[in-house]
PyMOL Python script that loads the backbone (N, CA, C, O; Angstrom):
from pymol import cmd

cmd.read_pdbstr("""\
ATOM      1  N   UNK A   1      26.502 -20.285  23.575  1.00  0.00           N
ATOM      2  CA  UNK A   1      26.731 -18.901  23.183  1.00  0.00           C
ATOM      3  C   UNK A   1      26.617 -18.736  21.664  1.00  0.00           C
ATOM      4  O   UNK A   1      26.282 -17.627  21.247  1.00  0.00           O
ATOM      5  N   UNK A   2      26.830 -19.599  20.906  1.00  0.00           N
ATOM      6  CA  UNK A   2      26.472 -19.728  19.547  1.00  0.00           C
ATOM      7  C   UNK A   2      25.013 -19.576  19.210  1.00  0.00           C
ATOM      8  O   UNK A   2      24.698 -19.388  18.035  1.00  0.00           O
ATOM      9  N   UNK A   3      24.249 -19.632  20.001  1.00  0.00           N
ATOM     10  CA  UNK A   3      22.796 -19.490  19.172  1.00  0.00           C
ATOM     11  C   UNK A   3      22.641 -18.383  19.099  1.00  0.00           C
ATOM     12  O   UNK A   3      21.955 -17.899  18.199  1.00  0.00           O
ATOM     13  N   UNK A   4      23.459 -17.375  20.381  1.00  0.00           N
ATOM     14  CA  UNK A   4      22.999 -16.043  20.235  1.00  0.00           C
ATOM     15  C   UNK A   4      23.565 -15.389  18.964  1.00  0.00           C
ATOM     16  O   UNK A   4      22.949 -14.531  18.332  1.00  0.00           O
ATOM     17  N   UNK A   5      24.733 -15.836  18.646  1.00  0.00           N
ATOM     18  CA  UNK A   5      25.318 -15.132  17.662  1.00  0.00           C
ATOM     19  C   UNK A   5      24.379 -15.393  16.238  1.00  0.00           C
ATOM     20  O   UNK A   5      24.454 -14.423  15.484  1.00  0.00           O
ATOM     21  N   UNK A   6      23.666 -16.312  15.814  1.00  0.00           N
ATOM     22  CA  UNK A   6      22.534 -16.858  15.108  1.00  0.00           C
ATOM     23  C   UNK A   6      21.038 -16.106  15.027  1.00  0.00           C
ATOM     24  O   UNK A   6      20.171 -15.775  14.218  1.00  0.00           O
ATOM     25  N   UNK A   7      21.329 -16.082  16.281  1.00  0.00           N
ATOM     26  CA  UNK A   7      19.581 -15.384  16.195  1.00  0.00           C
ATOM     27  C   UNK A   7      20.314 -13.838  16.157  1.00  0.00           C
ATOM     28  O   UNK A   7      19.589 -13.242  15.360  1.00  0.00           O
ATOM     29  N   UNK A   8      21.399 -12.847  16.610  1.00  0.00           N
ATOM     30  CA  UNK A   8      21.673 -11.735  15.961  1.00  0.00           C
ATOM     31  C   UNK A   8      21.588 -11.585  15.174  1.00  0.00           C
ATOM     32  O   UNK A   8      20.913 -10.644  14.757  1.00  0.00           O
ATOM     33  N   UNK A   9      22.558 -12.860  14.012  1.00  0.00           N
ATOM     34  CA  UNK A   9      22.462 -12.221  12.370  1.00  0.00           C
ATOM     35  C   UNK A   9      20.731 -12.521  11.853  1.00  0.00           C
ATOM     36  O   UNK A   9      20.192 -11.712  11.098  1.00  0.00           O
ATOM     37  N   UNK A  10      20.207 -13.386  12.207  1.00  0.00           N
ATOM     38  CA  UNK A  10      18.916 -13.425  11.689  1.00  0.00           C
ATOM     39  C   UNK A  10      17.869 -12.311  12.122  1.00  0.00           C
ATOM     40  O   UNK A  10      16.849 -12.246  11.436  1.00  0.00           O
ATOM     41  N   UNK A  11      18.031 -11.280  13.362  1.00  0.00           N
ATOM     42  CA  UNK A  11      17.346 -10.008  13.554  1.00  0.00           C
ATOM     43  C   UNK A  11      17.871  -9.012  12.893  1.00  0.00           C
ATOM     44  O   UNK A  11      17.161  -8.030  12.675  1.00  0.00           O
ATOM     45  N   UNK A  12      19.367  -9.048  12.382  1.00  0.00           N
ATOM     46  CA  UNK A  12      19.679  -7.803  11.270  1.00  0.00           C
ATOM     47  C   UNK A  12      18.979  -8.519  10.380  1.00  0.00           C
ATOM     48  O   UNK A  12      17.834  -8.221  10.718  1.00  0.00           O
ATOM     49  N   UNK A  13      18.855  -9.384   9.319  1.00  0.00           N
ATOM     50  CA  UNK A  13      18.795  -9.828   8.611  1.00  0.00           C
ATOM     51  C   UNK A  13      17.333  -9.945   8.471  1.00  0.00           C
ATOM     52  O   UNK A  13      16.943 -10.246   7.343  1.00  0.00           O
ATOM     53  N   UNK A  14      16.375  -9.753   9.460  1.00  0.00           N
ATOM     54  CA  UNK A  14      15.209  -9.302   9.352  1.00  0.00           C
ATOM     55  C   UNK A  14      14.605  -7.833   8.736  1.00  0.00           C
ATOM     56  O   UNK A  14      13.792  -7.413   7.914  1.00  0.00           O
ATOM     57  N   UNK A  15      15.794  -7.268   9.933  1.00  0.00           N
ATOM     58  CA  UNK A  15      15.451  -5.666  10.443  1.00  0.00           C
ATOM     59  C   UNK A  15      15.800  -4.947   8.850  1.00  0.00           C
ATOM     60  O   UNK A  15      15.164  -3.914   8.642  1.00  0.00           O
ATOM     61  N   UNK A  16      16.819  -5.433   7.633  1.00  0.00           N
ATOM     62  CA  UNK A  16      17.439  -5.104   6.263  1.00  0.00           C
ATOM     63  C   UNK A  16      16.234  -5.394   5.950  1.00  0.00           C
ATOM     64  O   UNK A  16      15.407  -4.502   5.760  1.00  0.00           O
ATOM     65  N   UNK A  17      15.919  -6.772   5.840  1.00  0.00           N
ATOM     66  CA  UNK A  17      14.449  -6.829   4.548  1.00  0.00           C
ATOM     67  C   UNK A  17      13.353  -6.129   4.662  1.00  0.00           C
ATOM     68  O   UNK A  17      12.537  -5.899   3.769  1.00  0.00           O
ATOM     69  N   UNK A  18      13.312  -5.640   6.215  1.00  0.00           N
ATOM     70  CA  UNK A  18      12.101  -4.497   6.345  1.00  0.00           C
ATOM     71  C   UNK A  18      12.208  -3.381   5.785  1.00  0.00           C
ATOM     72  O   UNK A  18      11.292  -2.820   5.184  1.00  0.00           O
ATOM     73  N   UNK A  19      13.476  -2.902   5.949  1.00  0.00           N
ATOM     74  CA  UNK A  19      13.869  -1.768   5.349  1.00  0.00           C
ATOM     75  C   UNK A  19      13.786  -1.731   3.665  1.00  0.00           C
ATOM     76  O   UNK A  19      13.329  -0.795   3.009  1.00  0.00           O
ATOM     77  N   UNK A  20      14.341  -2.984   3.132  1.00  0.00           N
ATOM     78  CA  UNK A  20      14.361  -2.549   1.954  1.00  0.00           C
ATOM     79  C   UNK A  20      12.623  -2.805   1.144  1.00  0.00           C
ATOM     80  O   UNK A  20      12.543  -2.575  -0.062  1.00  0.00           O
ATOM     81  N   UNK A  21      11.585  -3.186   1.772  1.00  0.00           N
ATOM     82  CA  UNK A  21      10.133  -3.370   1.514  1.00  0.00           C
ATOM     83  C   UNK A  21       9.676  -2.060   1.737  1.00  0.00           C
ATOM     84  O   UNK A  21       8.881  -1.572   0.934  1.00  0.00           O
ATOM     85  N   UNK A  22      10.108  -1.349   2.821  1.00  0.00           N
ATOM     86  CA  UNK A  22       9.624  -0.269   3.178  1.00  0.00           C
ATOM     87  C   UNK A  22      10.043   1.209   2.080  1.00  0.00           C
ATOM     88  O   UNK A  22       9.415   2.150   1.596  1.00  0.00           O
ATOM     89  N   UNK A  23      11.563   0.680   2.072  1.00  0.00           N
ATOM     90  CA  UNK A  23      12.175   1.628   0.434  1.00  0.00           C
ATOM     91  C   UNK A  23      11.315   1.472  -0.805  1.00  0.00           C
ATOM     92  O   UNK A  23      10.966   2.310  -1.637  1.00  0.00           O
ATOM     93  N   UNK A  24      11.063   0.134  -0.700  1.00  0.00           N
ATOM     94  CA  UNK A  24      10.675   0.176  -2.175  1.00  0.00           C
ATOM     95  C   UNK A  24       9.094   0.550  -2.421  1.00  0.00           C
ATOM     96  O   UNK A  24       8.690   1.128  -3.430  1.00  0.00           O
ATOM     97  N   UNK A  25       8.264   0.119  -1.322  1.00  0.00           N
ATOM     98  CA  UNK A  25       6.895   1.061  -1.341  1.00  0.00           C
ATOM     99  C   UNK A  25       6.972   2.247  -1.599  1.00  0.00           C
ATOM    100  O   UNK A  25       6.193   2.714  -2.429  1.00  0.00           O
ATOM    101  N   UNK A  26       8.112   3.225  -0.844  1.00  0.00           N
ATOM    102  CA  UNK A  26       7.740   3.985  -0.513  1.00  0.00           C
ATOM    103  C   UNK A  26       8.209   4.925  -2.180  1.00  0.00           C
ATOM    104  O   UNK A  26       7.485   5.842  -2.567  1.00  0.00           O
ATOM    105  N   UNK A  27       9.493   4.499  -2.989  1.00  0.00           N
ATOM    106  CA  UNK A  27       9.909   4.520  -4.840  1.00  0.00           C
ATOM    107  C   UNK A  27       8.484   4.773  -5.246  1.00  0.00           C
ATOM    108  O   UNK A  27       7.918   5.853  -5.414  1.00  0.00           O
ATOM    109  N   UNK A  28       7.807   2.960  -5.427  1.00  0.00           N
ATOM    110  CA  UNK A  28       6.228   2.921  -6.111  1.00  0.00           C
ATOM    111  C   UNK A  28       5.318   3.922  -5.302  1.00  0.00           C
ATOM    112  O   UNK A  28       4.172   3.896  -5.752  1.00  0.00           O
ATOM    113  N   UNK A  29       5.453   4.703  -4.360  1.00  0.00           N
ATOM    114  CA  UNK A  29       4.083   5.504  -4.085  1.00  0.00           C
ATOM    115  C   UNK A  29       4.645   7.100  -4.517  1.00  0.00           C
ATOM    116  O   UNK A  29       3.955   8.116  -4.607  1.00  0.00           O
ATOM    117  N   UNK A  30       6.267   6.942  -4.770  1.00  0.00           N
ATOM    118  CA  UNK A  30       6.140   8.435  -4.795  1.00  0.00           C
ATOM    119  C   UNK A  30       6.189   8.905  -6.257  1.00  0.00           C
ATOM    120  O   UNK A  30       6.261  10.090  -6.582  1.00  0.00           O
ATOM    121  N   UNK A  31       6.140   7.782  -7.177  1.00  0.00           N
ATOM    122  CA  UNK A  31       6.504   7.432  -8.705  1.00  0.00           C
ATOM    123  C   UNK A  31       5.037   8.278  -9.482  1.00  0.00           C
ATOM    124  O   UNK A  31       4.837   8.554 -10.665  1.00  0.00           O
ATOM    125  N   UNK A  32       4.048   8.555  -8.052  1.00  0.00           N
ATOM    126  CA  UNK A  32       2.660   9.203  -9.064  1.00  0.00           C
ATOM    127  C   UNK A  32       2.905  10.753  -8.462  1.00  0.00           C
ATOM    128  O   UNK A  32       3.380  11.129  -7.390  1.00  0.00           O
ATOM    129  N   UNK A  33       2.403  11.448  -9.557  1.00  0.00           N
ATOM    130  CA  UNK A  33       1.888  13.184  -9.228  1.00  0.00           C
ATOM    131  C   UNK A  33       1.022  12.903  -8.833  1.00  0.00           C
ATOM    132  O   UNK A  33       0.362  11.870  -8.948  1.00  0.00           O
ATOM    133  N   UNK A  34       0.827  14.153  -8.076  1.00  0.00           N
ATOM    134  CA  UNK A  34      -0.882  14.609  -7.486  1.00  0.00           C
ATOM    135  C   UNK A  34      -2.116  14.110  -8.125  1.00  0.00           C
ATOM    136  O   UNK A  34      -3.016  13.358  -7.752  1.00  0.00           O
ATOM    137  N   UNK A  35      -1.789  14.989  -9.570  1.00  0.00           N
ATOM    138  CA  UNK A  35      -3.149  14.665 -10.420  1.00  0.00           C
ATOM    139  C   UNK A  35      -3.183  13.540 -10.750  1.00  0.00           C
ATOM    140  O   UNK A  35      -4.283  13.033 -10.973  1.00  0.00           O
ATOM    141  N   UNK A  36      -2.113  12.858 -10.876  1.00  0.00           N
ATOM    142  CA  UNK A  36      -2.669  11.012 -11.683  1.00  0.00           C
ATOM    143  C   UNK A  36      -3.340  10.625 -10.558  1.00  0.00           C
ATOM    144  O   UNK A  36      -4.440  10.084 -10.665  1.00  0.00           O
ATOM    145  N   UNK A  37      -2.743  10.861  -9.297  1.00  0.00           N
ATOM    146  CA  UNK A  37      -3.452  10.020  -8.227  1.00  0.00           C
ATOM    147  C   UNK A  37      -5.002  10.543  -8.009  1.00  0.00           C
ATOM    148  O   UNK A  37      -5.854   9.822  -7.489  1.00  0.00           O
ATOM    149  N   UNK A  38      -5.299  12.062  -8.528  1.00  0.00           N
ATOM    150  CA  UNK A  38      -6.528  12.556  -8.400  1.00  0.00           C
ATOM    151  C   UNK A  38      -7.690  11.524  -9.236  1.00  0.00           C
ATOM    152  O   UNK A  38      -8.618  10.796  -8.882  1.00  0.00           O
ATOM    153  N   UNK A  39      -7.048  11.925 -10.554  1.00  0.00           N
ATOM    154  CA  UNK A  39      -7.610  10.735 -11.844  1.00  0.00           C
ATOM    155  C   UNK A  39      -7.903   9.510 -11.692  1.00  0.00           C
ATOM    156  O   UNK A  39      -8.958   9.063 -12.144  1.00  0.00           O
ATOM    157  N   UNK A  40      -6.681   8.457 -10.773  1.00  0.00           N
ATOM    158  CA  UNK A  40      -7.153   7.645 -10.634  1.00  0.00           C
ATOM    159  C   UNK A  40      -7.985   7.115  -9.400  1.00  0.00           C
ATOM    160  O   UNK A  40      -8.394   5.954  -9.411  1.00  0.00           O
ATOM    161  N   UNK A  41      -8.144   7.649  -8.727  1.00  0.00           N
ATOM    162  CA  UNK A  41      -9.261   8.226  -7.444  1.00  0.00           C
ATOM    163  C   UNK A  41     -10.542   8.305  -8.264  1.00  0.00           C
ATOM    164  O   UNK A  41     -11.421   7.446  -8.319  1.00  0.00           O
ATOM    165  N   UNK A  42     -10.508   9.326  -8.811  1.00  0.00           N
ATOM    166  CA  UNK A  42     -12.001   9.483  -9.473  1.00  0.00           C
ATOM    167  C   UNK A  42     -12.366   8.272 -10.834  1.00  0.00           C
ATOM    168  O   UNK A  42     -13.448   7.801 -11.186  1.00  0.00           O
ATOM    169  N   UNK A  43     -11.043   8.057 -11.337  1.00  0.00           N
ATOM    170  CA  UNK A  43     -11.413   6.498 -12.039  1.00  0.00           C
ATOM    171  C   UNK A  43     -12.265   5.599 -11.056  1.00  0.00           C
ATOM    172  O   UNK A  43     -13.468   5.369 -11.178  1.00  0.00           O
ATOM    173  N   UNK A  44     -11.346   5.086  -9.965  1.00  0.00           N
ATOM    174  CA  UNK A  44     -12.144   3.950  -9.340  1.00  0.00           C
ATOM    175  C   UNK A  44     -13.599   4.137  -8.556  1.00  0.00           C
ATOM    176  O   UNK A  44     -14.401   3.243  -8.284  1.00  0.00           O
ATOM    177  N   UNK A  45     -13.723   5.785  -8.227  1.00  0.00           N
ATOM    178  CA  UNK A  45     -14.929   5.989  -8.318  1.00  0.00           C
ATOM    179  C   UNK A  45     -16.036   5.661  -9.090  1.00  0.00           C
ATOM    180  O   UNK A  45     -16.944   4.908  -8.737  1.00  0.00           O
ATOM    181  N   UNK A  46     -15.949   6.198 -10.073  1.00  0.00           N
ATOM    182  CA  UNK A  46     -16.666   6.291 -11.057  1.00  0.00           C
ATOM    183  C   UNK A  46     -16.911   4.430 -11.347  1.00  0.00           C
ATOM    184  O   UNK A  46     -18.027   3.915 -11.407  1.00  0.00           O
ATOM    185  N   UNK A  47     -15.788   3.777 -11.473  1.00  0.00           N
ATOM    186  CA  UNK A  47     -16.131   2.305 -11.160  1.00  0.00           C
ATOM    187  C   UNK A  47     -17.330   1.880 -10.347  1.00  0.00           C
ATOM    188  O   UNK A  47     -18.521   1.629 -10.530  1.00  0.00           O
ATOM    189  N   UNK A  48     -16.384   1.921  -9.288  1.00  0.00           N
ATOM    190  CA  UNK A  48     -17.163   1.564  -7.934  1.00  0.00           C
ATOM    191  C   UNK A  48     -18.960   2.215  -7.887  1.00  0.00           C
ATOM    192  O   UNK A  48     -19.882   1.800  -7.185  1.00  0.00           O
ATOM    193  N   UNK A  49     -18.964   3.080  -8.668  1.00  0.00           N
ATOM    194  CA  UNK A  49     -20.315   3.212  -8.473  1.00  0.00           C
ATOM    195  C   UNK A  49     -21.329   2.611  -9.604  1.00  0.00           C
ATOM    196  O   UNK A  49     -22.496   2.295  -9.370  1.00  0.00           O
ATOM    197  N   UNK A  50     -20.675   2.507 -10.879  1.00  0.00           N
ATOM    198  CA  UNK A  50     -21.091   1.626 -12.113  1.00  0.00           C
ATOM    199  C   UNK A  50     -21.486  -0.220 -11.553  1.00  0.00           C
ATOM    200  O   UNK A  50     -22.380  -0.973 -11.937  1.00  0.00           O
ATOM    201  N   UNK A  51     -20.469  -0.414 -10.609  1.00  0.00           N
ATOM    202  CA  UNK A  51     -20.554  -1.617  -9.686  1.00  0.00           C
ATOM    203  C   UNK A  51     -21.898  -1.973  -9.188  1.00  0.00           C
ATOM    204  O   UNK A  51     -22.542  -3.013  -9.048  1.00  0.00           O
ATOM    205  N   UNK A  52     -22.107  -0.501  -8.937  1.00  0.00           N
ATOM    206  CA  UNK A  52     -23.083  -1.136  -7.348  1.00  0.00           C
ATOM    207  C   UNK A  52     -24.514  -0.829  -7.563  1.00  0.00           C
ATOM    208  O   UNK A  52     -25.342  -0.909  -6.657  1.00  0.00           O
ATOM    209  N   UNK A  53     -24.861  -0.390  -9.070  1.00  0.00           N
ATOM    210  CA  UNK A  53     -26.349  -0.702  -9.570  1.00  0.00           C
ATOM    211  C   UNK A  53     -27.267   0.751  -8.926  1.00  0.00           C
ATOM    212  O   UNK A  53     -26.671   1.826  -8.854  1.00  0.00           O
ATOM    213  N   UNK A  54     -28.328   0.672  -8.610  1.00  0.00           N
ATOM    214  CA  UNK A  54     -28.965   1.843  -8.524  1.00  0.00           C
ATOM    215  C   UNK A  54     -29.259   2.351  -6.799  1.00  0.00           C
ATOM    216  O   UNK A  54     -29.513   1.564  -5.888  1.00  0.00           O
ATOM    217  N   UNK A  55     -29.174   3.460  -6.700  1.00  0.00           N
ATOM    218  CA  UNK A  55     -29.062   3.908  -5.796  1.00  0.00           C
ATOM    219  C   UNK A  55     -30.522   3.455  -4.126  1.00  0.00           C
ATOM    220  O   UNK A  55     -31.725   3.368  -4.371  1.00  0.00           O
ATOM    221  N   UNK A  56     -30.285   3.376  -3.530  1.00  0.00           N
ATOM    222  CA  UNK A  56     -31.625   2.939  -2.400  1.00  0.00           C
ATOM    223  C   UNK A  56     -32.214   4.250  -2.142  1.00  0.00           C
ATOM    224  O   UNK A  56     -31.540   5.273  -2.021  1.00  0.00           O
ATOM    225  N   UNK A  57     -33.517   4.195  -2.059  1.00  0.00           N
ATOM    226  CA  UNK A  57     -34.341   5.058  -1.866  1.00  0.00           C
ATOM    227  C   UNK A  57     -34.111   5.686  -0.622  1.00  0.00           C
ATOM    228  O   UNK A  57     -34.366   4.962   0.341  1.00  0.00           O
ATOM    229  N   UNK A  58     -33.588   7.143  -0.287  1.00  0.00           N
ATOM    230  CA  UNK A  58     -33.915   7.268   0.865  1.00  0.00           C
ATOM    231  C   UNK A  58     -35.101   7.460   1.638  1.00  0.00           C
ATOM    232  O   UNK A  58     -36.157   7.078   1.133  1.00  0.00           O
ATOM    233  N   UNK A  59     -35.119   8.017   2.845  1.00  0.00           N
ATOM    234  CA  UNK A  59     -36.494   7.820   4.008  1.00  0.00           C
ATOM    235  C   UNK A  59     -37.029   9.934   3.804  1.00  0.00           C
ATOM    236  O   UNK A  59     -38.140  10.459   3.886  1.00  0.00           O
ATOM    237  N   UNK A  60     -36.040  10.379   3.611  1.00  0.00           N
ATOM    238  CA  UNK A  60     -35.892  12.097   3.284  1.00  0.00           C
ATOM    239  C   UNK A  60     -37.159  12.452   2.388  1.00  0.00           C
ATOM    240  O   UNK A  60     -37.334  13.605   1.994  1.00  0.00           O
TER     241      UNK A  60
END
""", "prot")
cmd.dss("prot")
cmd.show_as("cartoon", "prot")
cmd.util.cbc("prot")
cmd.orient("prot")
């Protein structure tokens, strides 16, 4: 009967650290405004396409 009491505290003790990973994503995602997140959207755009060299010809 002891293991059960073991593997209980180790499923709270799961079920807390999820929670507090899930808190703390959720701090860091709400820490941006709209527009920074717009900005940096169109930052990594603007990357991502400097990346990837010249465009393929289409068939049009």
């Amino acid at each position: 009967m002891k293991w059960w009491k073991v593997l209980g505290v180790a499923a709270f003790a799961g079920v807390a650290a999820g929670g507090v990973l899930i808190a703390k994503d959720e701090r860091r995602r709400d820490a941006y405004t709209p527009d920074e997140i717009r900005a940096r959207l169109h930052a990594r755009l603007t990357a991502g396409a400097d990346d990837a060299g010249p465009a393929a010809p289409s068939d049009s």
